[in-house]
C-alpha positions in Angstrom: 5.4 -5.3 -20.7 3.9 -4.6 -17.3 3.2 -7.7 -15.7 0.3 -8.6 -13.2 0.4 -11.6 -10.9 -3.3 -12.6 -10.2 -3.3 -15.2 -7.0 -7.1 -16.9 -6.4 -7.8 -20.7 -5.7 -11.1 -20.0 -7.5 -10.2 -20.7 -11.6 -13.0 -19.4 -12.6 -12.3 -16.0 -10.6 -8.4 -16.0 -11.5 -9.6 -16.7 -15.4 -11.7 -13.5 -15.4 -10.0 -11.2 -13.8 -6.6 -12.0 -16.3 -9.2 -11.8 -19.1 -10.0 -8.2 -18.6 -6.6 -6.8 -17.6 -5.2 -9.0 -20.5 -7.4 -6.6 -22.8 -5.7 -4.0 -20.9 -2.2 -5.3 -22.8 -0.9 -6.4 -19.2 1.4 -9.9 -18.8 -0.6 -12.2 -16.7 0.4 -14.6 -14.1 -1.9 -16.8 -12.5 -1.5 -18.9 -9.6 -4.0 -20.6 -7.1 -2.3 -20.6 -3.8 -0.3 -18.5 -1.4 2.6 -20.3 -1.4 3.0 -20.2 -5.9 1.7 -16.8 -5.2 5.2 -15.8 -3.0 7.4 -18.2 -5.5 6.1 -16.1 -8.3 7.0 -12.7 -6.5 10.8 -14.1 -5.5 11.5 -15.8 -9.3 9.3 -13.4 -11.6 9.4 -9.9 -12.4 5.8 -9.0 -10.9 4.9 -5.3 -11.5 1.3 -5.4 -9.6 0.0 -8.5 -7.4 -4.0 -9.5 -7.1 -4.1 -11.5 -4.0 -7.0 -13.7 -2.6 -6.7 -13.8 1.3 -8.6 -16.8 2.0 -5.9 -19.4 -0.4 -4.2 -22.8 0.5 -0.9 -23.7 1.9 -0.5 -19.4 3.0 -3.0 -17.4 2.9 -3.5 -13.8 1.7 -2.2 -11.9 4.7 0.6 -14.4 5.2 1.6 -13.7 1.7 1.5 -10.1 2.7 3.5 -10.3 5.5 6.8 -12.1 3.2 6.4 -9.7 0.7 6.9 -6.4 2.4 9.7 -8.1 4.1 11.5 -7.3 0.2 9.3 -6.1 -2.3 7.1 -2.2 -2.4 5.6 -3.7 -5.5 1.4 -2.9 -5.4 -1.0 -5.4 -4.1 -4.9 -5.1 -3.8 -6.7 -8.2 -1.6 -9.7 -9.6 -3.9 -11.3 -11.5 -1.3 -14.9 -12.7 0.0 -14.4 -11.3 3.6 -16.2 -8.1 3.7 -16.4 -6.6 6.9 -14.5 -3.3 7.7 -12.5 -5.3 10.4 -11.4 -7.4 7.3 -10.5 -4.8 4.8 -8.7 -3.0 7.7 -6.7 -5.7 8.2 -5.6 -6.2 5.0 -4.7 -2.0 4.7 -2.6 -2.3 7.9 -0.7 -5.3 6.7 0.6 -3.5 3.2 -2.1 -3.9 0.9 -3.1 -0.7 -1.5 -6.2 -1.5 -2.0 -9.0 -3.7 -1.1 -11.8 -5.3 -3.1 -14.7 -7.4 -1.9 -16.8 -10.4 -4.0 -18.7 -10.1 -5.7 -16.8 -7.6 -7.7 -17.6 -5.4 -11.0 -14.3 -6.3 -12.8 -14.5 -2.8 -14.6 -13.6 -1.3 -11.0 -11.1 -3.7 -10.9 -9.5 -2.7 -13.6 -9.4 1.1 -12.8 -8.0 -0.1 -9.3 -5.2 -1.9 -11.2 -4.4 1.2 -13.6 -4.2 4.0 -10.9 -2.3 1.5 -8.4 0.1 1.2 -11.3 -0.1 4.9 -12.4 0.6 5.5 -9.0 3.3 3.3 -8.8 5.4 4.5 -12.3 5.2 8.0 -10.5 6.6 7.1 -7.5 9.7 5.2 -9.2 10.4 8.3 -11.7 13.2 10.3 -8.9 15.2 11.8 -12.0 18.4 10.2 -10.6 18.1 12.7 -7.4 18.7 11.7 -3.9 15.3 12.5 -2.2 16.4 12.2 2.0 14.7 14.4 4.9 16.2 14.3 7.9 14.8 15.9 11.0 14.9 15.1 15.0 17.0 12.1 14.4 14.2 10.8 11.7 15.9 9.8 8.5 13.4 9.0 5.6 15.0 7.8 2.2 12.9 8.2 -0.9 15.0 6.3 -3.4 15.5 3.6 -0.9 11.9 3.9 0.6 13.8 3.5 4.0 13.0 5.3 7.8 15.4 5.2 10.6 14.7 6.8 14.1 18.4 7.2 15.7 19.6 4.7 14.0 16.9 2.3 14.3 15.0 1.0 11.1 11.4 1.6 11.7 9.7 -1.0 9.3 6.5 0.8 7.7 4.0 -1.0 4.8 4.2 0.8 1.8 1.5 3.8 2.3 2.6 4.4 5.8 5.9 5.5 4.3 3.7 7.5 1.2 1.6 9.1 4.0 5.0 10.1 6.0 7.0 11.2 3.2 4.0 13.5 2.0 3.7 14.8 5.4 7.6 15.5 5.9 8.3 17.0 2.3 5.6 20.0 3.5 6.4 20.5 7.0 3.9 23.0 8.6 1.5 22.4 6.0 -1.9 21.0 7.0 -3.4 18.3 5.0 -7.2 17.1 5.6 -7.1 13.5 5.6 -9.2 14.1 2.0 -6.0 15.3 0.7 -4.0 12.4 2.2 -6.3 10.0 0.7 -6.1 11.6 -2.7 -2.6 12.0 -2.7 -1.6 8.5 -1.3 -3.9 6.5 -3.4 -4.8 8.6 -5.8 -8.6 8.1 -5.7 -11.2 10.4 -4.8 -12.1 10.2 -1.4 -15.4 8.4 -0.2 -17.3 9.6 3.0 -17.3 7.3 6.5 -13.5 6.4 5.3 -10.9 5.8 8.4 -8.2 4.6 6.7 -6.3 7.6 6.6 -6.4 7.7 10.6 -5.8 3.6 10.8 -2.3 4.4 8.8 -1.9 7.3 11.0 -2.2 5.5 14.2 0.0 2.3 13.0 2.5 5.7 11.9 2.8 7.1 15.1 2.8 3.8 16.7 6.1 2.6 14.6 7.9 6.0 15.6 7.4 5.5 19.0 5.5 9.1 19.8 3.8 7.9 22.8 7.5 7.8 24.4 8.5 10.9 22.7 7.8 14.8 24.3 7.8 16.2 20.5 5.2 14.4 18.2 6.0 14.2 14.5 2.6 14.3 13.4 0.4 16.6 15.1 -3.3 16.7 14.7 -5.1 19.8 13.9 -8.4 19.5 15.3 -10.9 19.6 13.0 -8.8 20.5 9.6 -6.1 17.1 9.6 -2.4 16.3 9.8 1.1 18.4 10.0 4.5 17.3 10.1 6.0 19.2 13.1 9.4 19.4 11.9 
């Protein structure tokens, strides 16, 4: 049974949300506060996480930060902060998906389906190896690991989607639409930059302002290529 960890210092928010994805035959775990939040994750066998940001003892994006120390496991932010800055923030720092309250739990529960659609597809490598290795970059599909020369370049879970997707069709272009669509498997909304904010945190992580060759060049006006 998939289980889903929903984290919210709110009762009455925590209770509703488990009572629509517990129609949706999902395991629910509910805590209210970051630190039973993290306990849960390191004891229990949590397939999806619904984090509040704004908890006691840790908050959301602390929470964050300890799990993708260990865990690729899916998280969306349910939070009352609702600025762009905000849900930014939360994209950077691992999350999949971010929700702001008030919320139509319905939505919710689609969000929690394709993250965990998403997720089951990701997992399914048939037993193969799935490795590229180009220019010294080494990026591990069954481990979910990068390394530039050696070095272990630590990425949140869709900056390693969007680079994998990228180096498994070198040459190819890909709008940041298609990026979008295939990384979080949603249709893509209009006035959208988180594409480019994982982009820039990407090429931040693999150094390519010290670097002569780039490994992701921007066509101007179409998207993203791997230059490999």
């Amino acid at each position: 049974m998939v289980t889903v960890l929903i984290a919210d210092d709110e009762k009455e928010i925590a209770d509703l949300v488990g009572f629509h994805l517990e129609k949706e035959g999902y395991q629910i775990i509910k805590v209210h506060d970051g630190m039973e939040a993290l306990q849960a994750i390191q004891t229990r066998n949590i397939d999806l996480a619904v984090l509040d940001i704004m908890m006691p003892k840790m908050d959301g994006y602390e929470v964050i930060r300890e799990i993708r120390e260990e865990y690729a496991l899916p998280v969306i932010f349910l939070s009352a902060k609702q600025s762009d800055l905000d849900k930014i923030t939360g994209l950077v720092m691992g999350a999949d998906d971010y929700m702001s309250k008030p919320f139509n739990p319905m939505e919710l529960v689609a969000r929690v389906n394709a993250q965990l659609r998403r997720s089951k597809l990701l997992s399914q490598t048939n037993g193969k190896s799935h490795e590229i290795e180009v220019g010294g970059l080494n990026i591990n599909l069954d481990e979910r690991t990068v390394t530039l020369y050696g070095e272990i370049i630590e990425l949140t879970p869709k900056e390693f989607d969007i680079l994998y997707l990228l180096a498994s069709y070198p040459k190819k272009v890909y709008s940041v639409e298609n990026i979008f669509q295939h990384v979080w498997g949603e249709e893509y909304y209009e006035g959208s930059n988180t594409v480019m904010v994982h982009i820039r945190g990407l090429r931040k992580k693999l150094k390519e302002d010290q670097q002569k060759n780039k490994f992701i060049k921007t066509v101007w006006g179409v998207g993203y290529t791997f230059n490999g």
